[in-house]
KEFILUM-383899 format. One record per atom (N, C-alpha, C): residue number from 1; z, x, y; atom name. Coordinates in nm, 2 decimals, always signed. Example, Ala and Ser with C-alpha at 12.3 -4.5 7.8 and 13.67 -1.06 7.14 Angstrom:
BEGIN
{1,{+0.78,+1.32,-0.57},'N'}
{1,{+0.78,+1.23,-0.45},'CA'}
{1,{+0.78,+1.32,-0.33},'C'}
{2,{+0.71,+1.28,-0.22},'N'}
{2,{+0.71,+1.37,-0.11},'CA'}
{2,{+0.79,+1.29,+0.00},'C'}
***
This chain:
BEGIN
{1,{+1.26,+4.95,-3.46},'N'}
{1,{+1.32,+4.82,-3.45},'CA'}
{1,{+1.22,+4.71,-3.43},'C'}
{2,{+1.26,+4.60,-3.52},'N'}
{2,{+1.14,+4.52,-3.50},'CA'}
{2,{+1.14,+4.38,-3.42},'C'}
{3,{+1.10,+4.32,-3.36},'N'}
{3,{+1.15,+4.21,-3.27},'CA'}
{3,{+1.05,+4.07,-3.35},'C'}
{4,{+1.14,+3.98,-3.36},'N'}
{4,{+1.01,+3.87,-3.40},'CA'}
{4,{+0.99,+3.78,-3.31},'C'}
{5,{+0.85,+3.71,-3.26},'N'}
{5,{+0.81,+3.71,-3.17},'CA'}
{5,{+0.85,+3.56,-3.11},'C'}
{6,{+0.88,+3.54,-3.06},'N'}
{6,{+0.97,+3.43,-3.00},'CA'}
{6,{+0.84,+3.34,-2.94},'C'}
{7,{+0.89,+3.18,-3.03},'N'}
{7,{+0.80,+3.13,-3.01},'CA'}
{7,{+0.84,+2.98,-2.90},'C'}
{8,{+0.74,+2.93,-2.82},'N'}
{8,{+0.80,+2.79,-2.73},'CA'}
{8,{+0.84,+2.73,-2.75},'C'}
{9,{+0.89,+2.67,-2.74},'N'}
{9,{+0.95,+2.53,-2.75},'CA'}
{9,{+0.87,+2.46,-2.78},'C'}
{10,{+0.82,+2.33,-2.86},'N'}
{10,{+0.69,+2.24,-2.88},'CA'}
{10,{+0.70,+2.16,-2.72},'C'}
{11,{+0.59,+2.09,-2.70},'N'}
{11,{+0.59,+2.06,-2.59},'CA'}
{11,{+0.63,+1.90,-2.57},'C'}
{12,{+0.65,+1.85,-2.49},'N'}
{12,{+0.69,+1.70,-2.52},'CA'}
{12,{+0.63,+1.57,-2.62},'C'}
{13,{+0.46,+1.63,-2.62},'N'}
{13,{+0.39,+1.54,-2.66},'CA'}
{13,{+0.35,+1.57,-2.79},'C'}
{14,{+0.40,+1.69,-2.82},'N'}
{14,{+0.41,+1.72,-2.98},'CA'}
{14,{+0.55,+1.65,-3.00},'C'}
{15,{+0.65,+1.65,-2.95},'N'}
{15,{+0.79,+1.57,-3.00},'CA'}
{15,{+0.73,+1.46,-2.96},'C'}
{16,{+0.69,+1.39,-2.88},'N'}
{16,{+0.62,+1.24,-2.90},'CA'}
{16,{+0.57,+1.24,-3.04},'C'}
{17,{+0.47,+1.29,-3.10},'N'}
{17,{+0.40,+1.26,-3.22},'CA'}
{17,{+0.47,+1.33,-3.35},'C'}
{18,{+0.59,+1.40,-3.33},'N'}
{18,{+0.67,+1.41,-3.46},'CA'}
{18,{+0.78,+1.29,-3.43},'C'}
{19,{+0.83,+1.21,-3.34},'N'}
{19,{+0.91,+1.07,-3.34},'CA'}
{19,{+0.82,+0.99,-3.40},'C'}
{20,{+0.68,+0.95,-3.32},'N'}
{20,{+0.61,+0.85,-3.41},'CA'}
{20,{+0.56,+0.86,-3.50},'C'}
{21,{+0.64,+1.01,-3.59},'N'}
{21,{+0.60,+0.98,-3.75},'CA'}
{21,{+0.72,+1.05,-3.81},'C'}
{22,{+0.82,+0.98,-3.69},'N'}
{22,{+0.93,+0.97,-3.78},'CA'}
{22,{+1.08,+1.02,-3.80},'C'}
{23,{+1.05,+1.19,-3.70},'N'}
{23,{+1.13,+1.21,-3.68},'CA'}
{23,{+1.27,+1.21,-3.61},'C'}
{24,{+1.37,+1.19,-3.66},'N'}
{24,{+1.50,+1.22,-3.53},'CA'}
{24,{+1.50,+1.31,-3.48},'C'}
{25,{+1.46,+1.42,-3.54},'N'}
{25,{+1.50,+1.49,-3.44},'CA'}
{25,{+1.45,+1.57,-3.35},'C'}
{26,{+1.29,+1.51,-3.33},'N'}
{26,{+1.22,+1.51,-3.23},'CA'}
{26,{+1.26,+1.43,-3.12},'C'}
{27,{+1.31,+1.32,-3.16},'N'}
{27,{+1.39,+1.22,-3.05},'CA'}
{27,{+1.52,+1.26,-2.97},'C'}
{28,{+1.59,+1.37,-3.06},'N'}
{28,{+1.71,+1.46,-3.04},'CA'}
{28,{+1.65,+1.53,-2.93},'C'}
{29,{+1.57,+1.62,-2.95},'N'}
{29,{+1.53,+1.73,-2.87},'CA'}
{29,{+1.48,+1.65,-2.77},'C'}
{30,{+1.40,+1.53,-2.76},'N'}
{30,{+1.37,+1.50,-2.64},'CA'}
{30,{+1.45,+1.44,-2.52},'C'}
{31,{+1.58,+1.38,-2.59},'N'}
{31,{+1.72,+1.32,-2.51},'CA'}
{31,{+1.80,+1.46,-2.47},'C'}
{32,{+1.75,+1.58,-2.54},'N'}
{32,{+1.84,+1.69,-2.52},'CA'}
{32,{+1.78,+1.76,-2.37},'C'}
{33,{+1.61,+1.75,-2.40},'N'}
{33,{+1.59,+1.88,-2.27},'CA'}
{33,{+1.54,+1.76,-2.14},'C'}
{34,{+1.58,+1.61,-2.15},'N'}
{34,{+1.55,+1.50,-2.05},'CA'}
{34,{+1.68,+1.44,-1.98},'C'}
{35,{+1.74,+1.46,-2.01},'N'}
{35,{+1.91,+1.37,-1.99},'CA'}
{35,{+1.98,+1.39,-1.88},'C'}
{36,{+1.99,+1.50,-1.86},'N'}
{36,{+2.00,+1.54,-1.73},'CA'}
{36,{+1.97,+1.56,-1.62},'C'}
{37,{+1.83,+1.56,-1.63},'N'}
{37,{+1.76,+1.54,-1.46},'CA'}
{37,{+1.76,+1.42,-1.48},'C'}
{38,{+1.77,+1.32,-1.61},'N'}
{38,{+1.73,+1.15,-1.55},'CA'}
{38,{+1.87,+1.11,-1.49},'C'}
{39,{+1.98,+1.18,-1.54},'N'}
{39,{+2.16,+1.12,-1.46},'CA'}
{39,{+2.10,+1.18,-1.33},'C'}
{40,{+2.10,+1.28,-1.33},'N'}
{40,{+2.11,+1.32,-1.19},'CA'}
{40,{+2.01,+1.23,-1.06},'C'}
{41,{+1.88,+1.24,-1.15},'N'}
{41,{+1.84,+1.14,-1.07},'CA'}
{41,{+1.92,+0.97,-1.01},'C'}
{42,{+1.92,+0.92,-1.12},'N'}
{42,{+1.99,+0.76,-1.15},'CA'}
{42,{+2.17,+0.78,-1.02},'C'}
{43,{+2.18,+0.89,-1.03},'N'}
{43,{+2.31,+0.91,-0.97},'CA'}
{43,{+2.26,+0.96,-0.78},'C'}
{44,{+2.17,+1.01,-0.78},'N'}
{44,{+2.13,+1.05,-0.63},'CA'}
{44,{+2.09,+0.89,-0.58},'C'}
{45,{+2.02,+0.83,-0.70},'N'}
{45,{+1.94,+0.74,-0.66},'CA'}
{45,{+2.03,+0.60,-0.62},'C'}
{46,{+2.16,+0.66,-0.62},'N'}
{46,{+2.27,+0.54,-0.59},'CA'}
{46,{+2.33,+0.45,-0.71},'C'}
{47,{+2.33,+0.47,-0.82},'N'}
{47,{+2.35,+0.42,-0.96},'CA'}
{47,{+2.50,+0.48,-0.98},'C'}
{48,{+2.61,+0.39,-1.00},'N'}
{48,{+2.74,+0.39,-0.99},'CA'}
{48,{+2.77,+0.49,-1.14},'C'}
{49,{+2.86,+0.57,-1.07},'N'}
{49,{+2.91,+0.71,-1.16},'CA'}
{49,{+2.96,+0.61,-1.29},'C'}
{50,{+3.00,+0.51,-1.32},'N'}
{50,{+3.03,+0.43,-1.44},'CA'}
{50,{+2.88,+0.43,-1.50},'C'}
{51,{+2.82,+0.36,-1.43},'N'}
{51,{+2.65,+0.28,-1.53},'CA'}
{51,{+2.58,+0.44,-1.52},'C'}
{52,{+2.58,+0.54,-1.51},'N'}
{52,{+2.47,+0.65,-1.53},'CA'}
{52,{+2.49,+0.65,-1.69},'C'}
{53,{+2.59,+0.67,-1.75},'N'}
{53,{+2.56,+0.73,-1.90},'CA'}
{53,{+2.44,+0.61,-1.97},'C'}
{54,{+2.51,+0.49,-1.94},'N'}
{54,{+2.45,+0.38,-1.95},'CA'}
{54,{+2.29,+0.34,-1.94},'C'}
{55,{+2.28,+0.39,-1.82},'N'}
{55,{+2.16,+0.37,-1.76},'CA'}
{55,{+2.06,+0.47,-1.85},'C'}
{56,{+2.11,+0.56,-1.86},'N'}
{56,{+2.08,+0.67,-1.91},'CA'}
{56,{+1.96,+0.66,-2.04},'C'}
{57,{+2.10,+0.59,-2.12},'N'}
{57,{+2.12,+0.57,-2.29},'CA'}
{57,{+2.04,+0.45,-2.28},'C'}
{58,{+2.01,+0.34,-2.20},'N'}
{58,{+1.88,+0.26,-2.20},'CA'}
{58,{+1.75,+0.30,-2.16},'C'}
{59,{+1.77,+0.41,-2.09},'N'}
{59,{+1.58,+0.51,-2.07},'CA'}
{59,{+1.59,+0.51,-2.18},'C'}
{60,{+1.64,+0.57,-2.22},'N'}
{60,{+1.57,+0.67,-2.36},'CA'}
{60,{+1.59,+0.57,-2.48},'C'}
{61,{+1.62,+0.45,-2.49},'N'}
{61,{+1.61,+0.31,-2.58},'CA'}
{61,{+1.47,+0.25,-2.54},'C'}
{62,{+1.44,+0.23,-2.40},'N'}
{62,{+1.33,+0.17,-2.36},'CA'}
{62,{+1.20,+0.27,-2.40},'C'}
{63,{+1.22,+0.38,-2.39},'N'}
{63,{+1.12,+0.47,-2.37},'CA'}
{63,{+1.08,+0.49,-2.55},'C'}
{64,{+1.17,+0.48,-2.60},'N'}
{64,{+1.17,+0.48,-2.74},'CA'}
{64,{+1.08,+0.37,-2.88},'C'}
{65,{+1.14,+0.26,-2.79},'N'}
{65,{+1.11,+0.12,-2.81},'CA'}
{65,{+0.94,+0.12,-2.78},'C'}
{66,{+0.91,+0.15,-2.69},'N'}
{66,{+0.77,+0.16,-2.60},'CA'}
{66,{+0.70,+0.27,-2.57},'C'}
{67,{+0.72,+0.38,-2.72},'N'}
{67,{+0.66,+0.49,-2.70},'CA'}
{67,{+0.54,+0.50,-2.67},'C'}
{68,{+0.45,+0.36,-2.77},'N'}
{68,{+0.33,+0.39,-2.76},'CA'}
{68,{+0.21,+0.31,-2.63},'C'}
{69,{+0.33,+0.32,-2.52},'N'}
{69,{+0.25,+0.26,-2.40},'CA'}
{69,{+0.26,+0.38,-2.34},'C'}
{70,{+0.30,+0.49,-2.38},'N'}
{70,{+0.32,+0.63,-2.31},'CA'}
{70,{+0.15,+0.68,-2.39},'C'}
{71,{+0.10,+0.72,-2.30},'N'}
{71,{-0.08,+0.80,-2.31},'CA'}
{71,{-0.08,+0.91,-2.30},'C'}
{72,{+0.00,+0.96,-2.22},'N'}
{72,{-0.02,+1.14,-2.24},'CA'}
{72,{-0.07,+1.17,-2.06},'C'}
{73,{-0.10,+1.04,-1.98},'N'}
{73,{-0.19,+1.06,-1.88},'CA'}
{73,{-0.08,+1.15,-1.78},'C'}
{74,{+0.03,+1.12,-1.76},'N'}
{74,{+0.11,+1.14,-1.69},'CA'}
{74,{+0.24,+1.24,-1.78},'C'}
{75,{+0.34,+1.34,-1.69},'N'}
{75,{+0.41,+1.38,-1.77},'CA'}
{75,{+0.53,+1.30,-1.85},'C'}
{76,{+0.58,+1.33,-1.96},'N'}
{76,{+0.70,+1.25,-2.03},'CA'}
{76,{+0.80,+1.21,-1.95},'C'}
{77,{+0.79,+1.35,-1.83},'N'}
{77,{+0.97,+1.36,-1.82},'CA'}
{77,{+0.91,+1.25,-1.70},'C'}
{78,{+0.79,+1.24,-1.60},'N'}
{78,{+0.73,+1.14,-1.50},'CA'}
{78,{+0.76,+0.98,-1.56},'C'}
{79,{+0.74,+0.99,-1.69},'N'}
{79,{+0.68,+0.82,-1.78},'CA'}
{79,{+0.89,+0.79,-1.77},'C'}
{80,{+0.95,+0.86,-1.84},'N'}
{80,{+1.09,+0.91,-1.83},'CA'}
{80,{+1.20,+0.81,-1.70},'C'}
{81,{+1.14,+0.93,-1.58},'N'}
{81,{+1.16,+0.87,-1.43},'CA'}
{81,{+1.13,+0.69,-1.42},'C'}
{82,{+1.02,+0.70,-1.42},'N'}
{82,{+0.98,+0.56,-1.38},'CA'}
{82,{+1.06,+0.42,-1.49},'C'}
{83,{+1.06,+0.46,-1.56},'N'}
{83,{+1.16,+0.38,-1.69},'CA'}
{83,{+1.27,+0.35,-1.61},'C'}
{84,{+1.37,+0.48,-1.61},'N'}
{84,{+1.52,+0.49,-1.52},'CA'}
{84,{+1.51,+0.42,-1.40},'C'}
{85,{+1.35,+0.47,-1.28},'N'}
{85,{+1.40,+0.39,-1.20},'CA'}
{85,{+1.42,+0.20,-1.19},'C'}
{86,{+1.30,+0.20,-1.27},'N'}
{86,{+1.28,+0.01,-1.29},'CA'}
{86,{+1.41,-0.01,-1.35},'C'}
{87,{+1.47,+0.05,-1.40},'N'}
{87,{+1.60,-0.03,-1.47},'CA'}
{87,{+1.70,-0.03,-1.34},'C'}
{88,{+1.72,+0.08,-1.27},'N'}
{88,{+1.82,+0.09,-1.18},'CA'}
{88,{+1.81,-0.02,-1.09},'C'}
{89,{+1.66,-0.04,-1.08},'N'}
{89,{+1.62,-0.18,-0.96},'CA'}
{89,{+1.65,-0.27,-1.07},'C'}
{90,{+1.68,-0.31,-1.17},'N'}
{90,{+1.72,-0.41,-1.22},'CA'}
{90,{+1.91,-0.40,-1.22},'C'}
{91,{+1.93,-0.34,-1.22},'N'}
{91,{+2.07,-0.33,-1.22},'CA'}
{91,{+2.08,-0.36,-1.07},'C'}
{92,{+2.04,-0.30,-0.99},'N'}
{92,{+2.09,-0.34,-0.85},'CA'}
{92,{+2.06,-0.48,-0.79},'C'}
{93,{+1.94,-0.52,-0.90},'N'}
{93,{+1.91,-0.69,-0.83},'CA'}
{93,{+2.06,-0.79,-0.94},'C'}
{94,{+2.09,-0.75,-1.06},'N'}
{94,{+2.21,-0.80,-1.13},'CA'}
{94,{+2.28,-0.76,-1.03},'C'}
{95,{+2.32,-0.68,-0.98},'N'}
{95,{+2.45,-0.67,-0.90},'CA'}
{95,{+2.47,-0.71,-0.77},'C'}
{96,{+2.37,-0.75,-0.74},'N'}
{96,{+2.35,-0.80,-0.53},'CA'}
{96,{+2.47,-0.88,-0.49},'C'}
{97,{+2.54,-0.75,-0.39},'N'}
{97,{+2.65,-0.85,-0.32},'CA'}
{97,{+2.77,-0.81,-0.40},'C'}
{98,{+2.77,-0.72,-0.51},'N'}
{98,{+2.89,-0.71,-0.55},'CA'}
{98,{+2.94,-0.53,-0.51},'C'}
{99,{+3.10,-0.49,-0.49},'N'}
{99,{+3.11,-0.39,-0.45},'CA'}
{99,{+3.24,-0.34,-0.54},'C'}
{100,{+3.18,-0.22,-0.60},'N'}
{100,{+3.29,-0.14,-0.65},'CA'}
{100,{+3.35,-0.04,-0.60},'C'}
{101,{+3.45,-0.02,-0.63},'N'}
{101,{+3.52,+0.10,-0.57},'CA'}
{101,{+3.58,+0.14,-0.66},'C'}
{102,{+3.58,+0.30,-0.66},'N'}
{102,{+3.64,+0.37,-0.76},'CA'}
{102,{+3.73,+0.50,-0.74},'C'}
{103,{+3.85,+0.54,-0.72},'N'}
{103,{+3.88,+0.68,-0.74},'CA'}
{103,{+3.91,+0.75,-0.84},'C'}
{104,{+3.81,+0.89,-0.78},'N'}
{104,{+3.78,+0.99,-0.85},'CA'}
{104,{+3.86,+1.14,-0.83},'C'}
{105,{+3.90,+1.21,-0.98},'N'}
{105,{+3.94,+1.36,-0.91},'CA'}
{105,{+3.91,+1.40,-0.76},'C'}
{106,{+3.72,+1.37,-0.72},'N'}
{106,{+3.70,+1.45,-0.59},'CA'}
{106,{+3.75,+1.35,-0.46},'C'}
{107,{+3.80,+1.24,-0.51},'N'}
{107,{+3.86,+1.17,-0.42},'CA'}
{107,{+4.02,+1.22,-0.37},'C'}
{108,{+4.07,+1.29,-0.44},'N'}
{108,{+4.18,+1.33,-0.44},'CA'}
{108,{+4.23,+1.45,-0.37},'C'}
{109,{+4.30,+1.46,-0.19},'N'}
{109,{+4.25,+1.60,-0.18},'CA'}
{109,{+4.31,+1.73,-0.21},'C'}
{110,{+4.28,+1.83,-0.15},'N'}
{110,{+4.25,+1.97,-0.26},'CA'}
{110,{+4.36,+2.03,-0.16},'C'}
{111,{+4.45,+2.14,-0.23},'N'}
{111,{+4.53,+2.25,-0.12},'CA'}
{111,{+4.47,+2.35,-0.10},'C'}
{112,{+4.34,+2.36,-0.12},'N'}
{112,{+4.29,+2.52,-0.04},'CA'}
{112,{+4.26,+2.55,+0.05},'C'}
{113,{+4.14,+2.45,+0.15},'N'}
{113,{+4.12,+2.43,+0.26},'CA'}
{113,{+4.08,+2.29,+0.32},'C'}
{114,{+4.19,+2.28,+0.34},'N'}
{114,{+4.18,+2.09,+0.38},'CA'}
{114,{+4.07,+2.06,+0.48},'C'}
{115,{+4.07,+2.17,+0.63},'N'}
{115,{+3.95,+2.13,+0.67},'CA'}
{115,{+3.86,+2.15,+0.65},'C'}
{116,{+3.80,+2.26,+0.59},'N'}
{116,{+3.70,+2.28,+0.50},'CA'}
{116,{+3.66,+2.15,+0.39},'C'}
{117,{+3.75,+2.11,+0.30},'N'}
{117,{+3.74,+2.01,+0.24},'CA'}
{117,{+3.71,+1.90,+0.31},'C'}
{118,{+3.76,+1.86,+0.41},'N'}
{118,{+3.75,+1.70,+0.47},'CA'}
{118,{+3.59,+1.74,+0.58},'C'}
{119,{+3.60,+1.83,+0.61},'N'}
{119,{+3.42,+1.88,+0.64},'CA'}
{119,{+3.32,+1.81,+0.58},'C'}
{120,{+3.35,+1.87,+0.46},'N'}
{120,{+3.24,+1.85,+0.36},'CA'}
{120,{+3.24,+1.73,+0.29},'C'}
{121,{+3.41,+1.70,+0.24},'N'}
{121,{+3.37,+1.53,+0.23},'CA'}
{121,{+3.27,+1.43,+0.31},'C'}
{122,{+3.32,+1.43,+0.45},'N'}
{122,{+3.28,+1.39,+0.53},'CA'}
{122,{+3.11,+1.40,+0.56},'C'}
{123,{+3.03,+1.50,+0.57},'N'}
{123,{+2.89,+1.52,+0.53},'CA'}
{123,{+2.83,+1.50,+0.36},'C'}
{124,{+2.93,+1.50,+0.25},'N'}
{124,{+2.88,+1.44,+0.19},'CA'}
{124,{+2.87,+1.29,+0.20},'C'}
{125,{+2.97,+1.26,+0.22},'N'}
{125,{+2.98,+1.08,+0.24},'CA'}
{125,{+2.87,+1.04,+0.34},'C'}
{126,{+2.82,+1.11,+0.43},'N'}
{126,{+2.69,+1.09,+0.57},'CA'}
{126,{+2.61,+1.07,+0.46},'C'}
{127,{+2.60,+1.19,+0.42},'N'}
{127,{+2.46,+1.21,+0.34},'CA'}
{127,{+2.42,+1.10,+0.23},'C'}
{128,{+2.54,+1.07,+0.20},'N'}
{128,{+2.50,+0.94,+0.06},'CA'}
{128,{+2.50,+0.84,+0.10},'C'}
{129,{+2.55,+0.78,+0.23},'N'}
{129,{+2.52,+0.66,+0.31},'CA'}
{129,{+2.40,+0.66,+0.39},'C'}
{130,{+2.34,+0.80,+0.45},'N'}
{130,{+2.19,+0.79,+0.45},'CA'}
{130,{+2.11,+0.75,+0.34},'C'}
{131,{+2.15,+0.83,+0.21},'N'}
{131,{+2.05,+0.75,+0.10},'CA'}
{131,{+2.03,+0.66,+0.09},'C'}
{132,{+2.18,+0.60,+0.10},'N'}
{132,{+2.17,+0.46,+0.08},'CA'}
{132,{+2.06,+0.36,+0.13},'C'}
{133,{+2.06,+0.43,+0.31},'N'}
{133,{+2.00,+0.34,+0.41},'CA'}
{133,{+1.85,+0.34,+0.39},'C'}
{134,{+1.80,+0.47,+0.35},'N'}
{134,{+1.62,+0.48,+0.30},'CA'}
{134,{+1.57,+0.39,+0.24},'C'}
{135,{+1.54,+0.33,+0.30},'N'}
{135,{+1.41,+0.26,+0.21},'CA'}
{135,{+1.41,+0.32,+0.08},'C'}
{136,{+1.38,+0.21,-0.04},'N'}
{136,{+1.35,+0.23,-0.19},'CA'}
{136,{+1.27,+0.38,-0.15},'C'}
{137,{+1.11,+0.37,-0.15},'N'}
{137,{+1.02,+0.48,-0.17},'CA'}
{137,{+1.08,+0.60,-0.09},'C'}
{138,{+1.09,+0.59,+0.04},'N'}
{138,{+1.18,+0.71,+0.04},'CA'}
{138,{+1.29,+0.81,-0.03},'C'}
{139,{+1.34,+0.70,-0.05},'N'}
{139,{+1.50,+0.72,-0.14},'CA'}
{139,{+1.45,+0.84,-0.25},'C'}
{140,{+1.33,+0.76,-0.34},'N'}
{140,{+1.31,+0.81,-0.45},'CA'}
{140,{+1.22,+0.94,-0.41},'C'}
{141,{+1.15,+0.91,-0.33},'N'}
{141,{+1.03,+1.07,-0.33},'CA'}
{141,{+1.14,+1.16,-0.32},'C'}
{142,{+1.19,+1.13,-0.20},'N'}
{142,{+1.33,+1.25,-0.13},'CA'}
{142,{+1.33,+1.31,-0.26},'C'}
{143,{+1.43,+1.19,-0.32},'N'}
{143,{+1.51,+1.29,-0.45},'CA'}
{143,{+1.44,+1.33,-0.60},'C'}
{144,{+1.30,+1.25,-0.56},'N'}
{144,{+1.22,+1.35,-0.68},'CA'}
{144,{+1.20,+1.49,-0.62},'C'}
{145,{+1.16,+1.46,-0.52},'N'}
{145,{+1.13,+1.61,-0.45},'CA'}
{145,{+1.24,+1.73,-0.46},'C'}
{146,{+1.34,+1.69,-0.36},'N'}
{146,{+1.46,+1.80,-0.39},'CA'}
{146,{+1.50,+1.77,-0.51},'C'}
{147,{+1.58,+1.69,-0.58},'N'}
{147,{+1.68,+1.69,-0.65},'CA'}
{147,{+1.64,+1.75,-0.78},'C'}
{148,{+1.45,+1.69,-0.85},'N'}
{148,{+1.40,+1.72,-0.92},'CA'}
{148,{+1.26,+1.87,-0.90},'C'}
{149,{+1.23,+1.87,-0.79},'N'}
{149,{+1.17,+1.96,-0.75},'CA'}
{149,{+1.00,+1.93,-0.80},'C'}
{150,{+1.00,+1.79,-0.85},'N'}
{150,{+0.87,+1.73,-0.86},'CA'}
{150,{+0.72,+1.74,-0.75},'C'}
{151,{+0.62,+1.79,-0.82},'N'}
{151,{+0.52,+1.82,-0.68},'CA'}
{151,{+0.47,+1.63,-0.63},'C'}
{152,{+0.43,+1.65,-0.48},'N'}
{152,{+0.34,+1.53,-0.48},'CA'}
{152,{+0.29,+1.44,-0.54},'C'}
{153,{+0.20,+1.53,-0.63},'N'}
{153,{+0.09,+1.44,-0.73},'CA'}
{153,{+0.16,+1.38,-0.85},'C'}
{154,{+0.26,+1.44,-0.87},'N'}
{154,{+0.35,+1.40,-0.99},'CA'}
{154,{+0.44,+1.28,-0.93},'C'}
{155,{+0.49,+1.30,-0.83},'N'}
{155,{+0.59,+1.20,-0.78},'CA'}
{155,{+0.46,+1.03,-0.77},'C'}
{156,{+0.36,+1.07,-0.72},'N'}
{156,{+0.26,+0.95,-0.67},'CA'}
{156,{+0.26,+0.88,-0.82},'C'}
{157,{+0.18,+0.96,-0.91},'N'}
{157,{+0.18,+0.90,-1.04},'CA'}
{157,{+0.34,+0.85,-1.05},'C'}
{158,{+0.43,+0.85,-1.10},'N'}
{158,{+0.54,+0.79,-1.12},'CA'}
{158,{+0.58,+0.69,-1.06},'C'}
{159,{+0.58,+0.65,-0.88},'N'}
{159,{+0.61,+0.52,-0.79},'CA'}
{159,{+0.45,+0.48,-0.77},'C'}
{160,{+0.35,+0.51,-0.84},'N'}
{160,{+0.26,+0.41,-0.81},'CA'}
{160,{+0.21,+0.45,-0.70},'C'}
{161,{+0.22,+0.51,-0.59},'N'}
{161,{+0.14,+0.53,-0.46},'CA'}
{161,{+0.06,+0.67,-0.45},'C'}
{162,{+0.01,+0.73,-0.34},'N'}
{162,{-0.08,+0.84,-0.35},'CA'}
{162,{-0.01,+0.95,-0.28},'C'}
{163,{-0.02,+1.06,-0.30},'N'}
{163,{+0.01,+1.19,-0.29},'CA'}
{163,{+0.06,+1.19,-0.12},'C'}
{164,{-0.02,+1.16,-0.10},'N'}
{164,{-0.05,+1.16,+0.10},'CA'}
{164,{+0.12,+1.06,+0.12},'C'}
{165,{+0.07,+0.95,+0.07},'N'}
{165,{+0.17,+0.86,+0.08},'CA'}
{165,{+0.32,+0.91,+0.05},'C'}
{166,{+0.35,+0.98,-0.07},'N'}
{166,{+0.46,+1.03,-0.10},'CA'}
{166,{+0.48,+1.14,+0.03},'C'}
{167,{+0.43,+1.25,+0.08},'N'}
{167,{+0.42,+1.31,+0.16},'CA'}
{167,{+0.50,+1.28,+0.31},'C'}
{168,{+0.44,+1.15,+0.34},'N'}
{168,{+0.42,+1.11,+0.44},'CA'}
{168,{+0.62,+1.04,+0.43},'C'}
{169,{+0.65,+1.00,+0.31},'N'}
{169,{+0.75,+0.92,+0.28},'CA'}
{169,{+0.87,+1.03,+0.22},'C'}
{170,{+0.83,+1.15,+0.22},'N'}
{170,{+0.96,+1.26,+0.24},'CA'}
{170,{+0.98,+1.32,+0.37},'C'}
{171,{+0.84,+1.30,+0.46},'N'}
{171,{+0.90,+1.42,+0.59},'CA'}
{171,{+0.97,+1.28,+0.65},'C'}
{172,{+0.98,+1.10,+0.69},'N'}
{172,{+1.06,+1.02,+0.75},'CA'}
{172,{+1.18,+1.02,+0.66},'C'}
{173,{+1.19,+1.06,+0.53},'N'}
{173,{+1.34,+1.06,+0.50},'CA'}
{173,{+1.39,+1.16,+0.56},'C'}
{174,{+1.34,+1.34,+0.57},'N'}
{174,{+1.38,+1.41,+0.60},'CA'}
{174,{+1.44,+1.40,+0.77},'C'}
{175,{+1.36,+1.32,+0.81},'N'}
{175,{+1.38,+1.31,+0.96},'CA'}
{175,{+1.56,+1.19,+0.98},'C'}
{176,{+1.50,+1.14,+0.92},'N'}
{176,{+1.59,+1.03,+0.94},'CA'}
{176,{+1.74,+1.06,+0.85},'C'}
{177,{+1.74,+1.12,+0.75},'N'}
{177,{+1.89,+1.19,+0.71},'CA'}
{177,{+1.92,+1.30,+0.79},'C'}
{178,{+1.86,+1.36,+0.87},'N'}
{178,{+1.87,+1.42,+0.93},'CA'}
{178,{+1.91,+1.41,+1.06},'C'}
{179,{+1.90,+1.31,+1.16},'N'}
{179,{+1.92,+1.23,+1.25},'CA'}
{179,{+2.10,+1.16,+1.18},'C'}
{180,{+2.10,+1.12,+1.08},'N'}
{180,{+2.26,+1.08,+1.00},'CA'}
{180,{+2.36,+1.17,+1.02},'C'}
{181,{+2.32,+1.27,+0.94},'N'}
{181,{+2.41,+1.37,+0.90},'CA'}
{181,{+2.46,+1.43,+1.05},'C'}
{182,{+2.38,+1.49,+1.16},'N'}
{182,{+2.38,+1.54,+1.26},'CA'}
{182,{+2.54,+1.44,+1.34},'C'}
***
């Protein structure tokens, strides 16, 4: 039996250089294996369950638009982040002072285990009102860190500050959502 040999995936910066010469569907593949950690991020990051698709579908317009300020120095999915976040900070300085409210299915509650359920609501609602409360750089290392599982040095390159710095600005988030939740 013969097996054929299974080859990688191209790597980002080869679909960078098949987009800037031309291809879709280099641009495809790169919205396909990116899209999802940038919602997830944009959405930890406090970006309203309406504007993530949104938010989203403008990374990847901006990042597209301005491919060729991307170097190679830093990773795609890093150049990626930092796009989503500057826009988010643009959206939240458009929005200052305004408050939406929205109900959702998980707003709605459940018959299986109510206290269970209102448990957990309730520590999730801590927990996303801690986010809230972190300082910008916290906010973000935190959730590069868990959410994305990003190392130090990668998170620094992305917000601009240094390794130590990022470090130093996940163990006071950890302390301090911690001190919330409790």
């Amino acid at each position: 039996m013969m097996t054929r040999p299974q080859t990688e995936p191209p790597s980002d910066a080869v679909l960078v250089d098949a987009w800037r010469a031309g291809s879709e569907q280099a641009a495809a593949a790169l919205v396909a294996r990116h899209a999802t950690s940038i919602a997830r991020f944009l959405a930890a990051s406090g970006a309203g369950t309406s504007d993530i698709e949104d938010l989203v579908q403008d990374t990847f317009f901006r990042a597209f638009r301005r491919i060729d300020s991307w170097r190679g120095e830093a990773a795609f999915r890093s150049w990626l982040f930092t796009i989503a976040g500057n826009l988010l900070k643009d959206e939240h300085r458009r929005n200052r002072g305004r408050t939406v409210v929205t109900l959702e299915d998980r707003d709605v509650a459940g018959h299986d285990d109510p206290a269970a359920t209102l448990t957990a609501s309730e520590m999730e609602a801590r927990l996303q009102e801690g986010l809230t409360r972190l300082p910008r750089l916290q906010r973000e290392v935190f959730l590069l860190r868990v959410q994305q599982g990003i190392e130090y040095q990668e998170i620094a390159r992305i917000l601009g500050t240094t390794a130590g710095a990022a470090r130093v600005h996940y163990h006071h988030a950890v302390k301090r959502l911690k001190e919330l939740v409790q």
